[in-house]
Every structure is written in C-alpha cells, then in structure tokens.
matplotlib code that plots the C-alpha trace (Angstrom):
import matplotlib.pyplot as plt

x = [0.0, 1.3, 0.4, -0.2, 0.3, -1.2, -2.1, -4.6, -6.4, -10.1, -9.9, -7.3, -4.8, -4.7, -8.2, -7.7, -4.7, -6.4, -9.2, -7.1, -4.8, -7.6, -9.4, -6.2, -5.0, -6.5, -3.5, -3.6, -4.2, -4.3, -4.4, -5.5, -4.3, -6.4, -9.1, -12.4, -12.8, -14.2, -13.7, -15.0, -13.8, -12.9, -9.4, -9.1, -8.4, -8.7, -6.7, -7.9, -5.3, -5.3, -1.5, -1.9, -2.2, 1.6, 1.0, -2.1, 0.3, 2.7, 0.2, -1.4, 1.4, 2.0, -1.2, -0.3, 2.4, 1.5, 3.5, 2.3, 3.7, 2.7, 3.5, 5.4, 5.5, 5.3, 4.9, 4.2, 2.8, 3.6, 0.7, -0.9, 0.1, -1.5, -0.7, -1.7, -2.6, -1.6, 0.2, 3.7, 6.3, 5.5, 1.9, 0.9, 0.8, 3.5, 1.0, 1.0, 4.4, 4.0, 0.9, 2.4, 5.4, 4.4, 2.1, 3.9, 7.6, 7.2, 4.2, 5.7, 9.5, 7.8, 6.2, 9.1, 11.0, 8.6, 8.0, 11.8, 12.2, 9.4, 9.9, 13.6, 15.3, 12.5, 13.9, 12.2, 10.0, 9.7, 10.1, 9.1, 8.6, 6.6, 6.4, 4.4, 6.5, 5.7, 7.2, 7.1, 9.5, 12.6, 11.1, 10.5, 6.3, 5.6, 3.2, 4.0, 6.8, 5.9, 4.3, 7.8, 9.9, 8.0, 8.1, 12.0, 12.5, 10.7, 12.7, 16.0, 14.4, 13.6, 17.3, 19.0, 16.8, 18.3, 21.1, 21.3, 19.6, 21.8, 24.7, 22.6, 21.9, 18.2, 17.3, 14.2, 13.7, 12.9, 11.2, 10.1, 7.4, 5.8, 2.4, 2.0, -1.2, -4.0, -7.6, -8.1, -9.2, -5.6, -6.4, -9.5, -8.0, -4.9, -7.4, -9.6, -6.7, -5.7, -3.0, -1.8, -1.3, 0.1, 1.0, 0.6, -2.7, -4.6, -2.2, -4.0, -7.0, -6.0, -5.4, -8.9, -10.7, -8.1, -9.4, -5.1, -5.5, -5.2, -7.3, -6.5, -7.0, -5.1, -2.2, -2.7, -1.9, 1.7, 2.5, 1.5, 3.7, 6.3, 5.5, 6.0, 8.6, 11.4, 13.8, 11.7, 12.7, 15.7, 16.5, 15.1, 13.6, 11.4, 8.1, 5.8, 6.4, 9.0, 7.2]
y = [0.0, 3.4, 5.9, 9.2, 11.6, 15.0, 17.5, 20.3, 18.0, 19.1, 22.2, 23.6, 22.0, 19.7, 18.3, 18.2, 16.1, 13.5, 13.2, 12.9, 10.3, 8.2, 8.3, 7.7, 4.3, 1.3, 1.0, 4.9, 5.1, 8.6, 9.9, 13.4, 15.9, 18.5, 20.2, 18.9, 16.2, 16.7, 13.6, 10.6, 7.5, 3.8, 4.0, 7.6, 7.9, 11.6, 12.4, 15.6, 18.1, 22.0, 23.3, 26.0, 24.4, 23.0, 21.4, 19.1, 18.8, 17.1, 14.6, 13.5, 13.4, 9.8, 9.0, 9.5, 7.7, 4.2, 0.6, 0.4, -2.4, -2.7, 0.3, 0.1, 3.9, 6.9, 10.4, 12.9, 16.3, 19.3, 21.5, 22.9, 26.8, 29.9, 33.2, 35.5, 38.9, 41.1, 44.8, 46.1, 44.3, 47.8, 47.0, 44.2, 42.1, 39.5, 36.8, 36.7, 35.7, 32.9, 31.7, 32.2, 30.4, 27.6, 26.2, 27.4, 25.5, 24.4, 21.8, 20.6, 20.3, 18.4, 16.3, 15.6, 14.6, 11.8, 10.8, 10.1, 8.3, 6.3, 5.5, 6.7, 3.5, 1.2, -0.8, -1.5, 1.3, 4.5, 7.5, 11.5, 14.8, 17.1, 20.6, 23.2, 26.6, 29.5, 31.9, 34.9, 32.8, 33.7, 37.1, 39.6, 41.5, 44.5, 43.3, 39.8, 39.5, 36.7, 34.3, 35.2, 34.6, 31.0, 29.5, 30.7, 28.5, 25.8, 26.3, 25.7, 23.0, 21.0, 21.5, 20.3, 17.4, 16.4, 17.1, 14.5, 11.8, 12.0, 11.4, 8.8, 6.6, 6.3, 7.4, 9.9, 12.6, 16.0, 18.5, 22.2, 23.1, 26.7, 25.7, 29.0, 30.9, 28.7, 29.9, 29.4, 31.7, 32.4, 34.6, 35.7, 36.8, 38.8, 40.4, 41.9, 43.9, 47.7, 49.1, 50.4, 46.9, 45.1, 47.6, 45.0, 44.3, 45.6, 43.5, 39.7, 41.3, 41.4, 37.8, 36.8, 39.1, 37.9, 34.1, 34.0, 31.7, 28.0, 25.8, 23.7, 20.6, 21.7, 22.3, 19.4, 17.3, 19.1, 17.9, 14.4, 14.5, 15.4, 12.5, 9.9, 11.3, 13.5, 14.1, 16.9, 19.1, 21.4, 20.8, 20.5, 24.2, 24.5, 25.4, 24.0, 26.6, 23.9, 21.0]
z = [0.0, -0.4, 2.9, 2.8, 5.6, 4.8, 7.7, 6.5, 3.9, 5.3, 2.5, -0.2, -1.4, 1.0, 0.2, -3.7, -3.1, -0.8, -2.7, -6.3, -4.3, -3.1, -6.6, -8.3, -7.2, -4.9, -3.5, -1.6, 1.0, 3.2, 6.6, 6.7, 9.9, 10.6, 12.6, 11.1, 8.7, 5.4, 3.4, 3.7, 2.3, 3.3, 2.7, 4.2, 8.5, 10.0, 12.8, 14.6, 15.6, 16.2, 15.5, 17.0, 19.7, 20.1, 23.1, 22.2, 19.1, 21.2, 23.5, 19.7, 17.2, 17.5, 16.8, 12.7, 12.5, 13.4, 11.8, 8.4, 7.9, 4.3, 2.9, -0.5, 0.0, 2.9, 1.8, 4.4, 3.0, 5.1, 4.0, 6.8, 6.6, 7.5, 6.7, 9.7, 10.3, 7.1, 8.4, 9.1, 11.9, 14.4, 13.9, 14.4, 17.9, 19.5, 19.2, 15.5, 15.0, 17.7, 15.6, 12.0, 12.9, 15.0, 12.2, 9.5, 10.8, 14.5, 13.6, 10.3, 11.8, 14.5, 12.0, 10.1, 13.1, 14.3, 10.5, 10.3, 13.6, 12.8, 8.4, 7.8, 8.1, 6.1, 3.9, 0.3, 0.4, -1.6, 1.4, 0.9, 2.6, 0.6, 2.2, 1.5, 0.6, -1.4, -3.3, -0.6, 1.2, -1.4, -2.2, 0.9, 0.7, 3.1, 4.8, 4.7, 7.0, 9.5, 6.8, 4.0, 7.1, 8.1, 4.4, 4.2, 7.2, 5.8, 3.1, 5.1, 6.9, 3.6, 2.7, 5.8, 6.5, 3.0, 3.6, 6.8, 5.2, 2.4, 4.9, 6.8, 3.4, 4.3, 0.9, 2.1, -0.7, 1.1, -0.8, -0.4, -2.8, -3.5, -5.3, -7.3, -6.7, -5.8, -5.6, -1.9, 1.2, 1.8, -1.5, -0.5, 3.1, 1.0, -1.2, 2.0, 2.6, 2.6, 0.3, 3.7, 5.2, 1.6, -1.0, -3.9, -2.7, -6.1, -8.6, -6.2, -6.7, -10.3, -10.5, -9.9, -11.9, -14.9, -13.6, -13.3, -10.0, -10.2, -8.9, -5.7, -8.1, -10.3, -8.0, -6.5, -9.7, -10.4, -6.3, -7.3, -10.7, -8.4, -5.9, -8.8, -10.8, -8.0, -10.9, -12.3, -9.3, -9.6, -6.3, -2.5, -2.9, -6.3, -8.0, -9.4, -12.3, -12.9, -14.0]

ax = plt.figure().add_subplot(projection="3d")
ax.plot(x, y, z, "-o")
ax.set_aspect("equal")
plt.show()
C-alpha cells in the first residue's frame, strides 16, 4: 500500500490532493491531519489536531504515524500553513508571529522529526517529505513578514533534512514546494486587505478578476507529478512553475 500523511487536507490544497490520491489508485491510502474532517472515504483515517495548539500537538502526534507495515510507499505532506494577520512588523501584535510560525515550521518540523524516527530506516519502500512553501519565502512583501519569514524556514528546513539523510543513506527525498497561486481563502484573506497593510494588494486582486488563479486541483496534480517522478525538481527548494 502506499500511505499518505497529509495535515490540512479538510480544504485547499490539501483536500484536492487527498481526494485525487484516493481516486487515483486502490493502492492509496491517506491519513489526513487537521481540525475537522471533510472527506469521507474507506481507505481515508482523520486524525484531529489543532496546531496552533503546540502542546495538544505534542500529547497526539503519535497517533499518525502508526507501523504500516505494508506500505510500499510513505509520503508525508507538510501542508498545513496559514498566513496570519496582514500589516507592518510595528503594527501588528507578538502573538501573530507565535501563531504564524508555530504552524507554518514548528508543527511541520515536529512532523518531520517523528516521520523520520518512525519511516527513515525502512527498507524496500519508496520514502518522501513534501512541504508546502511559497514563493514569498525567497522574495520579501511588506506586509508579509511573519508568513515570508516562516516559508523561508521551511525552506531551510527541507534543505537540511536532506542534507542529513543523504549522509545517513536512508534514501528519504525531502522536498520544499511553492504551489503557485492557488484559488483558496488564503487569496480571498490577501485580497480583503488595505494598500496600507500590503502595498501589492490591487495586482492579487487582479489575479482573480483575470481568472489568473489556479485551482486547488489543479495544483494538486503538479505535487503528485512530483511525488511519482522526483527528478523533475531542480532541487530540494522548487516550484511547481517547474514542471
């Protein structure tokens, strides 16, 4: 069976690729991490977690990763991100950088760390982390600075842990992904802002009047294409611009 670990799959991106992987193949099977379930399916298992709540994180995170002993294949998708209040650093509050970055890199580093103790050293069996950058995190946006700050660490994240397991021989393939601009309410919540608080804010407004947004399924194929053939990467950091 090939398992599927994929944490804000109850809307998005996140959703569109469960439900693609489960229609896709027999053999998929996916456990989806998030709040609320949305899906239902008989080879899909939610697991309830709030990440913004790190320490309820860290009582329930082993309840995703169990044995699967018959997985030909364990992909865990780092998706889960939010972008937070949109304003200057000077005025905004504390608490939004605490939030921003403890889903945006504290949850998914935790993740990654308990999906390598648990898969890293599997023998015959395909092993991937897919996380879910952006584009704002190589390219600084007023207004942005908390959420371009979280997806550059991600970024470095992505690269180190490949670095290790390259050193360790596991053969894990680490990944860092920016999706392009996907039609979701992360858009909606960027184009409800002021020119004050995001001076760009007319040109995302732009893209959906110019119907320039992707669609979450349509995103969600290019991460799959990237799950079944690595090689089309550049590197650990890429785009899906790319392939």
């Amino acid at each position: 069976m090939n398992h599927y670990i994929i944490t804000g799959a109850s809307r998005g991106l996140g959703k569109a690729l469960a439900e693609a992987l489960l229609e896709e193949d027999e053999q998929n099977c996916v456990i989806g991490v998030s709040r609320h379930s949305t899906i239902t399916h008989e080879r899909y298992r939610h697991q309830p977690l709030d990440f913004s709540d790190i320490a309820g994180v860290e009582h329930n995170l082993h309840k995703v990763f169990g044995p699967l002993e018959d997985a030909q294949k364990l992909v865990l998708v780092n998706n889960a991100g939010v972008m937070g209040e949109i304003g200057y650093i000077g005025n905004s509050q504390n608490e939004h950088y605490e939030y921003v970055f403890d889903v945006n890199v504290i949850v998914p580093a935790m993740f990654m760390n308990l999906f390598l103790q648990s898969y890293q050293h599997r023998q015959n069996c395909q092993k991937m982390i897919v996380n879910i950058s952006s584009g704002a995190g190589q390219k600084p946006k007023d207004g942005w600075a908390a959420y371009c700050a979280s997806k550059a660490a991600l970024d470095m994240l992505s690269q180190t842990a490949q670095l290790e397991q390259e050193k360790l021989g596991t053969g894990v393939q680490v990944f860092s992904v920016a999706p392009g601009i996907i039609d979701t309410e992360m858009q909606e919540q960027i184009r409800e802002a002021s020119v004050e608080q995001f001076s760009s804010v007319q040109q995302f407004r732009d893209y959906k009047t110019q119907g320039a947004l992707a669609s979450p399924e349509e995103a969600a194929q290019k991460i799959i294409r990237l799950m079944k053939e690595p090689q089309i990467a550049r590197g650990v950091v890429c785009s899906v611009r790319d392939f």
